[in-house]
N, C-alpha and C positions, 0 to 999 in steps of 0.2 A: 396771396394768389400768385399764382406760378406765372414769370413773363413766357411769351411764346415766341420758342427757338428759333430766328430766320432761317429756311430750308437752305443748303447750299445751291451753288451752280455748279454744273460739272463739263468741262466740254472738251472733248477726246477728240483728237485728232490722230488719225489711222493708215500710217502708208500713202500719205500726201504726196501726188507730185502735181505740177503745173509745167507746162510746155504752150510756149504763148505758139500764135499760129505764124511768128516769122522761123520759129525752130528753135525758138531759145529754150531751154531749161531754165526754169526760173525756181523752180524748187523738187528737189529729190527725197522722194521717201520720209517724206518728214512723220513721226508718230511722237506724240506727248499728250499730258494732260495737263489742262489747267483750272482750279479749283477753285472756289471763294471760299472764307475771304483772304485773300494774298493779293500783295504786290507785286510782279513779275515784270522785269525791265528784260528789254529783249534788246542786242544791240550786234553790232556787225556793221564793216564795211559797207562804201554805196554800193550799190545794185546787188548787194548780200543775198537778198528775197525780203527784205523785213517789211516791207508796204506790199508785194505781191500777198506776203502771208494775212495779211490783217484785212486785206479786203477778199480773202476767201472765206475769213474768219468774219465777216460780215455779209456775206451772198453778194458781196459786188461783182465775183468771178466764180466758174464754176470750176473745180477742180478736172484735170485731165484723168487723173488717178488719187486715187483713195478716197476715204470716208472722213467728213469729219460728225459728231452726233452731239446733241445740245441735252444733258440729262437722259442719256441712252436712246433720244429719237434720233433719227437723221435729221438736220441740219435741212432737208429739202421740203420735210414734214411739218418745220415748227418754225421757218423763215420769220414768222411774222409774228411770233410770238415773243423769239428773239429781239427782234427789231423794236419791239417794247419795251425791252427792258436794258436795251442799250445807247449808252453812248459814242458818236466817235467824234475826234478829229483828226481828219486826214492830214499828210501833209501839205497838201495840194490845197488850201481851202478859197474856195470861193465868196467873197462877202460883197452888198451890195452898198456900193458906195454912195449913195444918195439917202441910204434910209440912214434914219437917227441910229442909234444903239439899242435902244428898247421898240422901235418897230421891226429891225431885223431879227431880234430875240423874240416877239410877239409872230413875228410870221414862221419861226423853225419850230415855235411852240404849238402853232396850227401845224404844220406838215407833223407833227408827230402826236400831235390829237390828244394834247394834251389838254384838263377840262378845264380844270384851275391854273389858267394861263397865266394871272397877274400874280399869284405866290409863288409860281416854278419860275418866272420872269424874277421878280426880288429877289427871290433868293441865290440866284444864278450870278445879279449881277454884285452881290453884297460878297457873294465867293469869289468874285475876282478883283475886288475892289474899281467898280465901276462906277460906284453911286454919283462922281462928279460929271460923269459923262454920259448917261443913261438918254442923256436929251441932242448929242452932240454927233452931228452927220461923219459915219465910218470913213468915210474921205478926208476927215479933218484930222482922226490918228494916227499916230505912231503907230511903227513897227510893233512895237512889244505889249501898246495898246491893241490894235488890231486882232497880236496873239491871244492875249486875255480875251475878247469878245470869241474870239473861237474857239477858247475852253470854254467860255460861259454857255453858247449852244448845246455842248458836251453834257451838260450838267442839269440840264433841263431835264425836269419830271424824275429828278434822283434814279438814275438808273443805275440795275445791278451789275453791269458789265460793261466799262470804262474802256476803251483801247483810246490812247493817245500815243500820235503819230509826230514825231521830233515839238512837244509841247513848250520847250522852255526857249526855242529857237525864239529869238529877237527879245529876250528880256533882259534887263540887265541884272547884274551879279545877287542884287538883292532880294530883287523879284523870281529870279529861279531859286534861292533858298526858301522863299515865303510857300511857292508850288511847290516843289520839293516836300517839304511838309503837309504841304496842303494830300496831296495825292496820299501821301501815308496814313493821313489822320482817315481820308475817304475810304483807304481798302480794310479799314478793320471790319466792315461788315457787307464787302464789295469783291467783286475780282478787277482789278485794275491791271490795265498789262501796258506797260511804257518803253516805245521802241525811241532812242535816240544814239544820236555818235557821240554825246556827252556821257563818258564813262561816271564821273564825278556826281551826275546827276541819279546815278543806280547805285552809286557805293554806301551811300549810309538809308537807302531809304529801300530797297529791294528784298523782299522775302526769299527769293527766286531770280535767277540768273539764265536764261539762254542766249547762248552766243552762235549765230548764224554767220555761216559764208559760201557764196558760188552755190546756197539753194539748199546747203546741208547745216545738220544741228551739229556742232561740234563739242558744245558745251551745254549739259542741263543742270544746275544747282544751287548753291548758295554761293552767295560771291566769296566768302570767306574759304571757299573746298576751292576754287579757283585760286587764288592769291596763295595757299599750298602745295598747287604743282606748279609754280614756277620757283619756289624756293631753291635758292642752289645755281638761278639761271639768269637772275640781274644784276649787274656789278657795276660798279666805277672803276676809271682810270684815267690816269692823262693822256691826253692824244701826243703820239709821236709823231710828226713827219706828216701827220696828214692821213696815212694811211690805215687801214680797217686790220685788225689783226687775223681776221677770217673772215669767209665769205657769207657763213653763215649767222656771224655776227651785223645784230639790228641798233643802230646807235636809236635812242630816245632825247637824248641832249645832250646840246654842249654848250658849257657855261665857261664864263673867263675870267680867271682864279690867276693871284698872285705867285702859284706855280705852275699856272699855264692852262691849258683848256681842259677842263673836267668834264671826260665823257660819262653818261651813265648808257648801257645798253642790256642787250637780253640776248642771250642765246643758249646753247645746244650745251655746247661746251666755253664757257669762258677765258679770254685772255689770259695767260696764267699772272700778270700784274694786274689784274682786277682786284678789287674785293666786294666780295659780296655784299649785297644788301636786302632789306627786308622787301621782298614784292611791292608794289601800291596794285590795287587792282586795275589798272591802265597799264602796267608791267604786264602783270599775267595775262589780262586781254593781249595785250601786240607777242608777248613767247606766245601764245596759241597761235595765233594768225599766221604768226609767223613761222612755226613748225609747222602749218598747213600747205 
């Protein structure tokens, strides 16, 4: 018997802008798509638009300009349809420090009506590894604890549309490998879109690449089409004197080497004592920023 195909999600967004009401510009003409199932790491400097984008992309804000549509409806048509089949975490999250771990997971599982509240609760907490802590009041953890309970809300009732908003923030090294993974294993039959400033966290695990700044798309791709337009544009050298060999050169670091400070940086045209080197995608992200 033939298994049956999960339908994609589609969800277009069309000449996007937002103009908050003190006059900022907070996102210009934005138009993409994004499809299941993929991973899509969204990243850009602070106040880029990357959280203005995500909560329009969830009806928390209404666009000044453009369209965005959910499977060719509007987006104003099928809000609640959406909101079924998704998860978020904001950056911003709110948790109630007096409830346990699994009464705060039990009451996000009522606000989103879910039926079989105790199997989307288990299994939420088993994906974050919370099982020690299921009984232990949210006041009592850690930072990086904390952050896992607010993926764990995300994850209730398996939804097909994941946005996670800077997720790996407060975990340590081991625990943003374990999500790192985790999130990839989830968008093989998902749309997951993961905005963070941890470049590191998009490089090996991202289908899809957009790079945002000052409200515009400057980058849409695969992170490996990125890390080829800056080839030719990062180099090392030793620092002389202290000073910058051009203005348009951006230093990335300086280490302290037995022949003195080894800068590596990015730019336009490099130092002519440079030598090149191969991009790392945190290269190519800062030459784009920085030719912007």
């Amino acid at each position: 018997m033939r298994s049956e195909r999960k339908e994609s999600m589609r969800i277009h967004l069309n000449h996007l802008n937002m103009i908050y009401p003190t006059g900022k510009l907070a996102l210009k003409d934005i138009s993409l798509t994004l499809e299941s199932p993929s991973l899509v790491g969204l990243v850009g400097p602070n106040g880029a638009g990357k959280s203005t984008l995500m909560k329009l992309l969830v009806a928390g804000l209404l666009p000044t300009g453009g369209t965005i549509s959910v499977d060719d409806v509007p987006l104003s048509r099928c809000e609640k349809k959406l909101k079924e089949k998704l998860g978020y975490l904001p950056q911003d999250f709110g948790l109630y420090d007096e409830l346990t771990v699994r009464e705060f997971l039990d009451y996000m599982a009522a606000l989103k009506g879910i039926r079989d509240s105790k199997a989307a609760i288990e299994s939420a907490i088993l994906a974050t590894g919370l099982e020690e802590k299921r009984k232990a009041r949210i006041k009592t953890l850690s930072g990086g604890q904390r952050q896992r309970v607010g993926i764990a809300q995300a994850l209730l009732g398996t939804p097909e549309f994941l946005i996670l908003d800077e997720p790996t923030v407060g975990l340590d090294p081991e625990e943003r490998i374990r999500f790192r993974n985790f999130f990839s294993q989830t968008a093989q039959d998902k749309l997951v879109l993961l905005s963070t400033h941890i470049i590191e966290d998009v490089q090996s695990v991202c289908d899809r690449l957009i790079v945002i700044d000052r409200g515009q798309i400057l980058f849409i791709g695969r992170p490996e089409e990125l890390v080829l337009q800056a080839r030719g544009h990062v180099g090392v050298f030793l620092e002389q004197g202290g000073d910058e060999k051009t203005s348009a050169l951006r230093i990335i670091s300086r280490v302290n080497t037995a022949e003195g400070v080894l800068c590596r940086g990015v730019a336009e045209v490099l130092p002519q004592e440079a030598r090149s080197v191969e991009p790392t995608l945190e290269d190519a992200y800062l030459y784009l920023i920085t030719q912007e």
